[in-house]
N, C-alpha and C positions, 0 to 999 in steps of 0.2 A: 504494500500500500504506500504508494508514492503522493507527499502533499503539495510536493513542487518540484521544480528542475531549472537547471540555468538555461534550457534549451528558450529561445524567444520566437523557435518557431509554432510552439505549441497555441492554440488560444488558453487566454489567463478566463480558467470559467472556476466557480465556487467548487467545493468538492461538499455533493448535498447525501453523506454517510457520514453519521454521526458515529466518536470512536468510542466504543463500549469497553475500554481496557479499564480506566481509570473508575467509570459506573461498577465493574466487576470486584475491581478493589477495595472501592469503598464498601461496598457489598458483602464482602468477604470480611473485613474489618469489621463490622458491626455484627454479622453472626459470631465473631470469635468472643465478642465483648459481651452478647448476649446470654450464649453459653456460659461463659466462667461467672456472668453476674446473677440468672437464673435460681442456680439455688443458694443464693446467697438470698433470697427473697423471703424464704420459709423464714418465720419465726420464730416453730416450735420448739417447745423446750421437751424434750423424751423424758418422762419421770414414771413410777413404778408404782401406779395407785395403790391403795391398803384396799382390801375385798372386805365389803361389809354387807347386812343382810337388811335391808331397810323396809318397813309397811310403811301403805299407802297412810293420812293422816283421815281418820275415821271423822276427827271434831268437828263440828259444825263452827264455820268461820261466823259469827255475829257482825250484824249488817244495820247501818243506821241509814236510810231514807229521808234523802234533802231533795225536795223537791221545790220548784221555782217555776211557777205558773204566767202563763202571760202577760198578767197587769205585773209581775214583778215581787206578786207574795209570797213569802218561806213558807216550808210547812218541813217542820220535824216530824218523822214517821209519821205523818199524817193529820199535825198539829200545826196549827198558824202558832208561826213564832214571829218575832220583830229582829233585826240587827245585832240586839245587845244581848237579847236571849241566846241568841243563834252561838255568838262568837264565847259564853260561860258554855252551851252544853260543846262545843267543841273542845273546849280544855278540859271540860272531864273528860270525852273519849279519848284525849291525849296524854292522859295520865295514866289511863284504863294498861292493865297489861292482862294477854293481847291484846295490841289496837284494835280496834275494830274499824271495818272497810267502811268509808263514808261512799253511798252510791250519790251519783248528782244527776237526778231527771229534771232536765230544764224544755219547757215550752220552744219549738222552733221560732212562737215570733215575740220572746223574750228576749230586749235587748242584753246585748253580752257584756255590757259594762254589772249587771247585775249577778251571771255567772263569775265577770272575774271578783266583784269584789267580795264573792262566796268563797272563791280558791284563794283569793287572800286572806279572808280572815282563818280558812282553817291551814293555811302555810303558817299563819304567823303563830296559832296554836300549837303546833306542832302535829298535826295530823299527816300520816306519810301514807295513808293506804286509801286514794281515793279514785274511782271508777266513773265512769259515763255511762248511764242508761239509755238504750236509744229502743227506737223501731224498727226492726229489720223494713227494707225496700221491699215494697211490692210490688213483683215482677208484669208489666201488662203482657 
């Protein structure tokens, strides 16, 4: 593959072959790099669990019911509560041991500044075990 010559009888026309040496090489550089860096990716740490015999947990998990209806009312397990009620029975279930799950069924056309300031007052309680109750989609 000739890219020129001194000859000036030739005509000077482009040479339209693109040289695939240098693509090849770089090609080849990056498999090699890929290779040795591959399993360098794993994370795992190989460790030698202990074998134990474990049952499933039989106890019924205790569940308290926050429900927040569309005009924006609380209802503890089925009780209209206010703000300040809401935020005392949160610190007893945050004392409770085990916690107990707070579920949160909030109305779809319940603004969400009233959902958030439900997870903050039971954040700042301390309540760490809270759920979303919803309605499955019905499928048409």
């Amino acid at each position: 593959m000739a890219f020129g010559s001194f000859n000036r009888n030739n005509s000077a026309h482009p040479v339209a072959e693109i040289n695939m040496v240098p693509l090849i090489d770089v090609m080849l550089v990056l498999l090699i790099i890929f290779m040795i860096t591959a399993p360098l990716m794993t994370h795992a740490v190989k460790i030698d669990l202990p074998k134990a015999d474990s049952t499933a947990q039989t106890q019924e998990v205790k569940h308290i019911e926050l429900t927040i209806n569309a005009d924006g009312q609380i209802y503890w397990n089925a009780a209209l509560v206010d703000r300040d009620r809401l935020r005392h029975n949160l610190q007893q279930i945050a004392d409770e041991s085990p916690q107990p799950e707070l579920h949160i069924r909030a109305d779809q056309k319940v603004p969400y500044r009233a959902v958030a300031e439900s997870l903050a007052d039971a954040a700042g309680a301390g309540v760490s075990r809270i759920g979303f109750i919803s309605e499955p989609e019905v499928s048409r």
